[in-house]
N, C-alpha and C positions, 0 to 999 in steps of 0.2 A: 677886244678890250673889256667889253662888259661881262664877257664869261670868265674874264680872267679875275675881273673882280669879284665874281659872285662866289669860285670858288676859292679866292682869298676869303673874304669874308665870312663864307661856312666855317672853312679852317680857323679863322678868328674864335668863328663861335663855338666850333666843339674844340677848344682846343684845353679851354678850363675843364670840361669834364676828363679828356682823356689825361691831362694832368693829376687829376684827383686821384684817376681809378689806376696809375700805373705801377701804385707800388701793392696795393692790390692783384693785379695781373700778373707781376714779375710774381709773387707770391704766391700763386695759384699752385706752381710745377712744386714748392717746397710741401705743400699741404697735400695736394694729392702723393706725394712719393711716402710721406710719412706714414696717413691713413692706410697706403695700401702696406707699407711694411708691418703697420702692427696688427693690420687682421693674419696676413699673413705668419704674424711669430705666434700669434696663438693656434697655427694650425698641429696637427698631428704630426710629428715625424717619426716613422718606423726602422727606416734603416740604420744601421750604428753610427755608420756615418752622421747621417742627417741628424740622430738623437746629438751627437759630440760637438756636431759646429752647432746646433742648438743652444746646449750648454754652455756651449763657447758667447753667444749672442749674449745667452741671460746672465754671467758673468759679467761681459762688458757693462751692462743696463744699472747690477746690484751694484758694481762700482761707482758710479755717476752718486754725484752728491750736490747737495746745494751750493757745495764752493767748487766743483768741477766747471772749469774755463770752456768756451764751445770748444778751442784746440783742440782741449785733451779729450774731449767728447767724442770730437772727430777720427782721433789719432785713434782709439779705444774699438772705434768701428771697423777704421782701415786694417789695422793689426788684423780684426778678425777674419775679414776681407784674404787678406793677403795667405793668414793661417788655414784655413780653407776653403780656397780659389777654388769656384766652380760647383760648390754646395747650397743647396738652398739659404746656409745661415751667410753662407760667404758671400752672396749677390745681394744679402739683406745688409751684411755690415758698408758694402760697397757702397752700394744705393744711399743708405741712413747718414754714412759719412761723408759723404756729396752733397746731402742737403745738408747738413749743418753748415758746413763750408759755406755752400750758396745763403744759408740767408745771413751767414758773417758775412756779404761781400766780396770773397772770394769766388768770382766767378769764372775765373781762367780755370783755377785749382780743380773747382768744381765742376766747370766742364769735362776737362780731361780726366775724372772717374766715371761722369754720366756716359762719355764715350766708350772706359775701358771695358764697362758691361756692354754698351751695343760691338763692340769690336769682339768681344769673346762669345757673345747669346746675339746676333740679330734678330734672331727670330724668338726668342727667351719671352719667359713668361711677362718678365714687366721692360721689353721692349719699348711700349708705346710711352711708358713714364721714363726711362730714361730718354729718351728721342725728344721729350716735350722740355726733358729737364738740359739739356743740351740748346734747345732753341730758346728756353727764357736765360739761360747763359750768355748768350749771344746777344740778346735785346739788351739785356740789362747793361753791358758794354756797350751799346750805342752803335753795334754792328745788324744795322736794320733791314740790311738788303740782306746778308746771310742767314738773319733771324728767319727775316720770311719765307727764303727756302728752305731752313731747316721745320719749320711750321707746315709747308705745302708737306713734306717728307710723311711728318705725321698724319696729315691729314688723306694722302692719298694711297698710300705706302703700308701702314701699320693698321690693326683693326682694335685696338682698344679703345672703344666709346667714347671714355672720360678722357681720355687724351685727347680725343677728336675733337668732340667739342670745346675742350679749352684752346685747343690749337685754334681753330677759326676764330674763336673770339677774339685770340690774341692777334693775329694774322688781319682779322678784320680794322682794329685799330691802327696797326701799321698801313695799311690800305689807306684810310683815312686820315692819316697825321702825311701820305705821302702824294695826297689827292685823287685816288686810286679811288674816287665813291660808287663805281657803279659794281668794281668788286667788292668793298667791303660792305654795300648794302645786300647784296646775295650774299656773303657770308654770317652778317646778324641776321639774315630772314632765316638759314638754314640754323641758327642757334636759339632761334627764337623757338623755331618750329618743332625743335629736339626737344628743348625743356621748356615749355612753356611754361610751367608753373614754378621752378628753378629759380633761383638769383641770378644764376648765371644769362638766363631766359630773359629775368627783366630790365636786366642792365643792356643787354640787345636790342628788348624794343626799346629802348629810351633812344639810343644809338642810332637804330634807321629812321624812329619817328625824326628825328632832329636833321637826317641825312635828307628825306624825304620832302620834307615841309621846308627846309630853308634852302634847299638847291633843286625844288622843282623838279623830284626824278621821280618817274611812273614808279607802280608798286611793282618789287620783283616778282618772279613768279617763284610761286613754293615748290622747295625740292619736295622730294618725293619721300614721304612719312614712313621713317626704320620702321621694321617688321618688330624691334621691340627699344622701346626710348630707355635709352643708359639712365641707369640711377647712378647721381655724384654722387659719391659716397664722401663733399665735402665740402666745405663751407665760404665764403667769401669776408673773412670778418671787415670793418668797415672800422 
């Protein structure tokens, strides 16, 4: 009974932070797909191809105005998407029109394009973003147990850093909202330990100190330090 209490009562106590930080979190998968789609539009493309669904992208973009609705933002995407399936701008307009959707709240919608790139590119260059963009789909539906596998997926399965680490962090919270503390304190030590100096870094240790100190769990032990720590190429606004 008293353990039963004790981890009621953790969960009492972090349960306003993870309230705070979850629409934050749910946001994490929109900002990284973004960042990475616009370094990505400013790179080179040589082949005719790649130059035409290029154009095709910067078309859609010059279209978009201050009175353009997210829909048509998205619709603008998809077109491009669909116009050339399978082209660097095509996986760009995919990806771009998926996140718009998701952070309208369409997270079904939005799931089923983050899948249609993992279904056609598994192994594809931004794999690991759409996979993460798939799993905050999921959460943010309130499907917590499928999140979480779709989260481990990313985390053990694909090798994109910045997906990794967002994945655990996100993974680690559901742990924790589902009294799972002894994983999700090994997963904020290994996100602590990735970016330490990160936001994503600090908001981890806030997370195990609170795990730690008000449920009495020995310190974990630290994973073993990447050979090179992902730089997030992105931001948590607050």
């Amino acid at each position: 009974m008293e353990t039963q209490d004790a981890a009621a009562s953790l969960l009492f106590k972090l349960w306003p932070q993870i309230e705070a930080n979850k629409n934050k979190i749910i946001g994490v998968a929109a900002v990284i797909v973004v960042v990475a789609l616009l370094i990505i539009f400013y790179s080179v493309q040589h082949e005719r191809t790649q130059v035409a669904s290029g154009e095709a992208i910067t078309q859609a973009l010059v279209g978009l105005s201050p009175n353009t609705t997210p829909d048509q933002a998205a619709d603008a995407y998809l077109a491009v998407s669909r116009q050339y399936s399978g082209t660097p701008a095509g996986d760009r307009g995919l990806l771009q029109g998926a996140t718009i959707l998701f952070t309208e709240g369409k997270y079904t919608d939005a799931q089923n394009y983050f899948q249609q790139y993992l279904d056609a590119k598994p192994d594809g260059e931004f794999s690991g973003l759409a996979a993460l963009g798939v799993a905050k789909c999921l959460e943010a539906q309130g499907k917590l147990n499928e999140a979480a596998g779709a989260y481990q997926h990313v985390i053990s399965d694909l090798s994109d850093p910045v997906a990794v680490i967002s994945a655990k962090f996100s993974l680690a919270l559901i742990d924790a909202q589902q009294k799972n503390f002894s994983a999700a304190q090994q997963l904020f030590q290994d996100v602590l330990q990735t970016d330490p100096r990160g936001e994503l870094g600090n908001e981890a240790g806030q997370f195990l100190y609170d795990l730690q100190s008000k449920n009495s769990l020995p310190a974990a032990a630290p994973a073993p330090a990447p050979a090179t720590a992902p730089a997030a190429p992105f931001s948590l606004t607050h």
